[in-house]
KOLLUMNU-699025 format. One line per 8 residues: number of its first residue (from 1); their letters; for each residue x, y, z of C-alpha. Coordinates in pm, 1 decimal, decimal comma, padded with zeros to 6 digits. Example, Ala and Ser with C-alpha at 12.3 -4.5 7.8 and 13.67 -1.06 7.14 Angstrom:
<atoms>
1 = AS = 01230,0/-00450,0/00780,0 ~ 01367,0/-00106,0/00714,0
</atoms>
This chain:
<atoms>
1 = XXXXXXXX = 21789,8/02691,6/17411,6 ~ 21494,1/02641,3/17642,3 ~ 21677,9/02587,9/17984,9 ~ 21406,4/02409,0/18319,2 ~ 21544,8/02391,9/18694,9 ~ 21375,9/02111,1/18861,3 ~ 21319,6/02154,7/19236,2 ~ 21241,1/01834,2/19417,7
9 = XXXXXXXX = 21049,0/01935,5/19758,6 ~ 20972,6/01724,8/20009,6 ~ 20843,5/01889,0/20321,8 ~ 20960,3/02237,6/20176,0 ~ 20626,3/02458,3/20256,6 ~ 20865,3/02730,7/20479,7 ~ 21136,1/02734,0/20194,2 ~ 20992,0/02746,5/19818,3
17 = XXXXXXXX = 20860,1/03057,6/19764,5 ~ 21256,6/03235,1/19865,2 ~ 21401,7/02944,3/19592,6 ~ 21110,6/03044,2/19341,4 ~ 21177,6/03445,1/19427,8 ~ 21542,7/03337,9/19378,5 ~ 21501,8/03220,4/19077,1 ~ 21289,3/03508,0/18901,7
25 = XXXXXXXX = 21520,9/03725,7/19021,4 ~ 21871,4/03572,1/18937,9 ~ 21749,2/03320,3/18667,7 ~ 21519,4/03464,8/18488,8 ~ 21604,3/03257,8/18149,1 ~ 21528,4/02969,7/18324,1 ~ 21193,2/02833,5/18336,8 ~ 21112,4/02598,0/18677,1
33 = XXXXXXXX = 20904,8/02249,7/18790,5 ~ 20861,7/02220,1/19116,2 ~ 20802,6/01807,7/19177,3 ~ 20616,3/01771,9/19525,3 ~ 20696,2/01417,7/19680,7 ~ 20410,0/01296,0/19859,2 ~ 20493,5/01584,2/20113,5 ~ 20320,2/01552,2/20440,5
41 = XXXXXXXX = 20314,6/01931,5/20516,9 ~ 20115,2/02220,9/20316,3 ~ 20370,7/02218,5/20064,6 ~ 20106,3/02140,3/19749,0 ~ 19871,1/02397,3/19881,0 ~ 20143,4/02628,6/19904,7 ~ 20200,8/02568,2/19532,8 ~ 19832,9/02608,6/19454,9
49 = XXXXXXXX = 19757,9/02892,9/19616,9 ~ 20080,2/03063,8/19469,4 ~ 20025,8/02917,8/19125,5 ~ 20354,4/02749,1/19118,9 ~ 20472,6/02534,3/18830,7 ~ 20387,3/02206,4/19027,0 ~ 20391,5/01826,1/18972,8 ~ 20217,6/01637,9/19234,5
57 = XXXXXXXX = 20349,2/01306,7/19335,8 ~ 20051,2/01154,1/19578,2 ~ 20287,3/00945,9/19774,0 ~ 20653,2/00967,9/19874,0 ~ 20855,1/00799,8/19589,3 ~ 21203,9/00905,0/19685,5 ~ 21470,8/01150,8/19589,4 ~ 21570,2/00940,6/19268,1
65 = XXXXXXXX = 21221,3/00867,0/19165,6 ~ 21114,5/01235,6/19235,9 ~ 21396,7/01401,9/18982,6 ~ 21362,0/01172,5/18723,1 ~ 21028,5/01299,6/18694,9 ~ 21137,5/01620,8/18661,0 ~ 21368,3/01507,0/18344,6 ~ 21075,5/01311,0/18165,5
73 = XXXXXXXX = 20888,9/01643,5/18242,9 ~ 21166,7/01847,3/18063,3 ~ 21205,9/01613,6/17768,6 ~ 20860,7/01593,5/17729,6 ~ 20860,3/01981,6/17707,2 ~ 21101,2/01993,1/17479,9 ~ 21357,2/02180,9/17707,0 ~ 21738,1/02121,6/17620,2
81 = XXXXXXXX = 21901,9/02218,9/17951,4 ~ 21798,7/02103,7/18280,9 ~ 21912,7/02174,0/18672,0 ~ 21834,7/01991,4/18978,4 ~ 21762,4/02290,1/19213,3 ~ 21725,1/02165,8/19611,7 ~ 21414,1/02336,5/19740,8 ~ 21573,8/02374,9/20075,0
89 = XXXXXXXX = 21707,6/02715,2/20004,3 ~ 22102,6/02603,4/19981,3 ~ 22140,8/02671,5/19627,6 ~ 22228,6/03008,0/19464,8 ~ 22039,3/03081,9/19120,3 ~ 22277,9/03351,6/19061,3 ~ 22537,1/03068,6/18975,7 ~ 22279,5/02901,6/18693,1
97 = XXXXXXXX = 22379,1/03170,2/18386,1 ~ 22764,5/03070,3/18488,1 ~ 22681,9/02716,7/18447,6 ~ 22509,8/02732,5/18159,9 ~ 22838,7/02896,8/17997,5 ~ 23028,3/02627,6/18135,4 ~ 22850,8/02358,4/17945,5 ~ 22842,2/02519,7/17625,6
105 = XXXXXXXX = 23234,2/02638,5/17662,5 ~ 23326,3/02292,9/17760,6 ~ 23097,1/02085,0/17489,5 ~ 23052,7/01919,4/17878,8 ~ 22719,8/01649,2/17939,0 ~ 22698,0/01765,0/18320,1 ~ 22798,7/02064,3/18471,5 ~ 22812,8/02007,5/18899,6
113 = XXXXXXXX = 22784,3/02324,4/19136,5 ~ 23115,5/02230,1/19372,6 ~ 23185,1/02363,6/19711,4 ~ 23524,1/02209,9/19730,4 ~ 23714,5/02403,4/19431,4 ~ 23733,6/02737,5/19605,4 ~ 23655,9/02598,3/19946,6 ~ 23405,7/02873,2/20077,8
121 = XXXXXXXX = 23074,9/02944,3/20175,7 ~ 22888,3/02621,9/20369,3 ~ 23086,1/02321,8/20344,8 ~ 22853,9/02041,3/20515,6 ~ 22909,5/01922,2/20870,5 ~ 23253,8/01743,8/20899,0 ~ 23090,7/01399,5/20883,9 ~ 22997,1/01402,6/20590,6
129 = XXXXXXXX = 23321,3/01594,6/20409,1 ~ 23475,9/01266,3/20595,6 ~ 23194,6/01061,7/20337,0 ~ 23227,3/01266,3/20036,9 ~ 23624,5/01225,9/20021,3 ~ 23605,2/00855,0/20041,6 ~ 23348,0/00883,9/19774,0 ~ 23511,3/01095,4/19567,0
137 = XXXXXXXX = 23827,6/00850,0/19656,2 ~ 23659,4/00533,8/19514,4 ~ 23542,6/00707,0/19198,5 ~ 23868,6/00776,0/19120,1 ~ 24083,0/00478,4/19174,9 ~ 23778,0/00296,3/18958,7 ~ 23755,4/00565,8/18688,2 ~ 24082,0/00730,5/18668,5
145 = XXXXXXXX = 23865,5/01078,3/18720,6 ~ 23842,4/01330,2/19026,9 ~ 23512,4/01497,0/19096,6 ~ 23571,6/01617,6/19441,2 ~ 23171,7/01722,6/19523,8 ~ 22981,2/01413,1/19415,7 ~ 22690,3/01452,1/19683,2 ~ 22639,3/01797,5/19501,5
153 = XXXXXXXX = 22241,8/01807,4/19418,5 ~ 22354,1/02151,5/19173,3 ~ 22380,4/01968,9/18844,3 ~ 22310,3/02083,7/18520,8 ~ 22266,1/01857,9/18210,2 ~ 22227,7/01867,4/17834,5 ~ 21950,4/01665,3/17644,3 ~ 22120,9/01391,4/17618,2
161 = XXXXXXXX = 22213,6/01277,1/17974,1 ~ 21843,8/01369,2/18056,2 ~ 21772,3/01115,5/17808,1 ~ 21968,2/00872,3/17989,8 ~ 21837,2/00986,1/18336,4 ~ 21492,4/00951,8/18192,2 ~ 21552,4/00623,2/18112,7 ~ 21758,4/00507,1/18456,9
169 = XXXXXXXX = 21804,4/00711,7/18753,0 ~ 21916,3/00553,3/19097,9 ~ 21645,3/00561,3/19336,0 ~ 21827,1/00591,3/19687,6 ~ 22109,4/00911,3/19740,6 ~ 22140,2/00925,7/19350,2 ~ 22413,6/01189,9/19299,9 ~ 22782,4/00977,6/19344,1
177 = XXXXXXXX = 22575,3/00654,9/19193,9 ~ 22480,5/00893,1/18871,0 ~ 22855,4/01022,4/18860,9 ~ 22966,5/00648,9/18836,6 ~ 22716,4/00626,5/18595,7 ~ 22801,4/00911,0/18346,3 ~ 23140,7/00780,7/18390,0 ~ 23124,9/00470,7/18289,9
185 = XXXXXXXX = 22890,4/00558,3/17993,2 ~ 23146,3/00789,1/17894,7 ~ 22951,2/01118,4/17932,7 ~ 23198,2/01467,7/18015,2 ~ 23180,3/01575,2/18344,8 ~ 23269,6/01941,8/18494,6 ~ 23275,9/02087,4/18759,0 ~ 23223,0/02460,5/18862,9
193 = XXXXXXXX = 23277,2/02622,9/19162,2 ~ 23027,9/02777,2/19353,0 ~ 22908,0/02860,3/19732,1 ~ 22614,8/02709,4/19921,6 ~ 22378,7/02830,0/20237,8 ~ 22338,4/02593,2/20477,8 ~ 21902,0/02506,9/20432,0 ~ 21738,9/02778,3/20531,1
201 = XXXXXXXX = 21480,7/02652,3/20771,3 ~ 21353,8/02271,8/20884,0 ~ 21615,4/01981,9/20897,2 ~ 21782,0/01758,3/20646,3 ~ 21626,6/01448,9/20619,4 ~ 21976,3/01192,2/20673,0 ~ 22094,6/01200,5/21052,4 ~ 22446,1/01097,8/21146,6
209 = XXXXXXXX = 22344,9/00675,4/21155,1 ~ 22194,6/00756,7/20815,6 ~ 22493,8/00942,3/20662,5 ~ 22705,9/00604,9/20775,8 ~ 22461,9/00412,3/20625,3 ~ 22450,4/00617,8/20301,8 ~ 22826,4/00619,0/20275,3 ~ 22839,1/00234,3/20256,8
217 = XXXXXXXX = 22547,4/00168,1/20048,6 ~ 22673,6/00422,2/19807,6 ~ 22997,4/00330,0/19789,7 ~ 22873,7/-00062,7/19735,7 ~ 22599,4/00058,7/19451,9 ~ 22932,4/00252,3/19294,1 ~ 23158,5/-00091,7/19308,2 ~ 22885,3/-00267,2/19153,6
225 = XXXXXX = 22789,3/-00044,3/18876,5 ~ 23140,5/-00008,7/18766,3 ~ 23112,8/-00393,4/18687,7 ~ 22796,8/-00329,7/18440,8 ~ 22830,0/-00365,8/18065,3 ~ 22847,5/-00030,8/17863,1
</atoms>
């Protein structure tokens, strides 16, 4: 099974090429996209000069906007197995094979990398643990279903959730909005444990007002889609 990780970047120029070197090394079954966002830094010539797989978004379309390209990309390529990858360096391709076993054991749609099954490595600053369990609370009582790490951006799909994710994708902090999602479209969902680095150089683009912010937005968009029609 041809298996792609996508790596959105935005701003990443000091980080790709360890993610990329990660990836040849630990990954090697897996082929990569990296989807540049309209990033303001030398990030695209960084990809040139390197001859990186690269798709080049000419203005900043957002983190939603910026994976689903990756997932048209993969379909399009006839790939059956996709991964959203951060290019900030916190993700561990070492973890990818495991994953990969997980979805085929399982007969599972998504497979998420969790840092809150075994509790260790990085866990995320203590804000927003305080916003992922009230997330993770309101998916439950609306979907009778626990997914403790739903701001997780490890994810691994089969063909036919990037189907669906090619043909919606939430364009603002997508993650919890596409668990709610798969949920209520009745796709499986798994998790796998796994550890994370904190980013390994620049800073996260969502400050403390913004993680607030974030929490209630998501948590409305969540509410809201569990009202759709299947």
């Amino acid at each position: 099974m041809k298996k792609i990780v996508i790596i959105p970047a935005y701003n990443e120029q000091n980080n790709l090429i360890k993610v990329i070197k990660d990836l040849k090394l630990n990954a090697p079954r897996f082929d990569y996209v990296i989807i540049n966002d309209g990033s303001t830094d030398d990030t695209i010539s960084l990809c040139i000069e390197n001859n990186l797989n690269v798709i080049n978004l000419p203005v900043n379309l957002g983190i939603g906007a910026c994976v689903q390209t990756g997932y048209i990309y993969a379909l399009k390529n006839d790939y059956s197995v996709a991964v959203q990858f951060d290019g900030d360096g916190q993700h561990k391709a070492k973890y990818l094979e495991k994953m990969y076993h997980e979805l085929i054991k399982t007969g599972s749609d998504m497979v998420i990398g969790s840092r809150y099954l075994d509790k260790n490595g990085f866990q995320s600053t203590a804000l927003r643990r305080t916003g992922i369990k009230i997330l993770s609370k309101l998916i439950k009582i609306l979907h009778k279903e626990e997914i403790k790490d739903v701001t997780s951006g490890l994810r691994m799909v089969n063909r036919r959730l990037m189907e669906a994710f090619s043909e919606y994708y939430p364009y603002d902090y997508p993650e919890p909005e596409t668990i709610a999602f798969c949920m209520r479209k009745k796709f499986e969902i798994t998790e796998f444990p796994v550890t994370m680095r904190p980013r390994m150089e620049g800073t996260s683009s969502i400050d403390r007002i913004q993680s607030i912010y974030y929490m209630l937005k998501v948590s409305f968009s969540i509410i809201v889609d569990y009202f759709k029609k299947i």
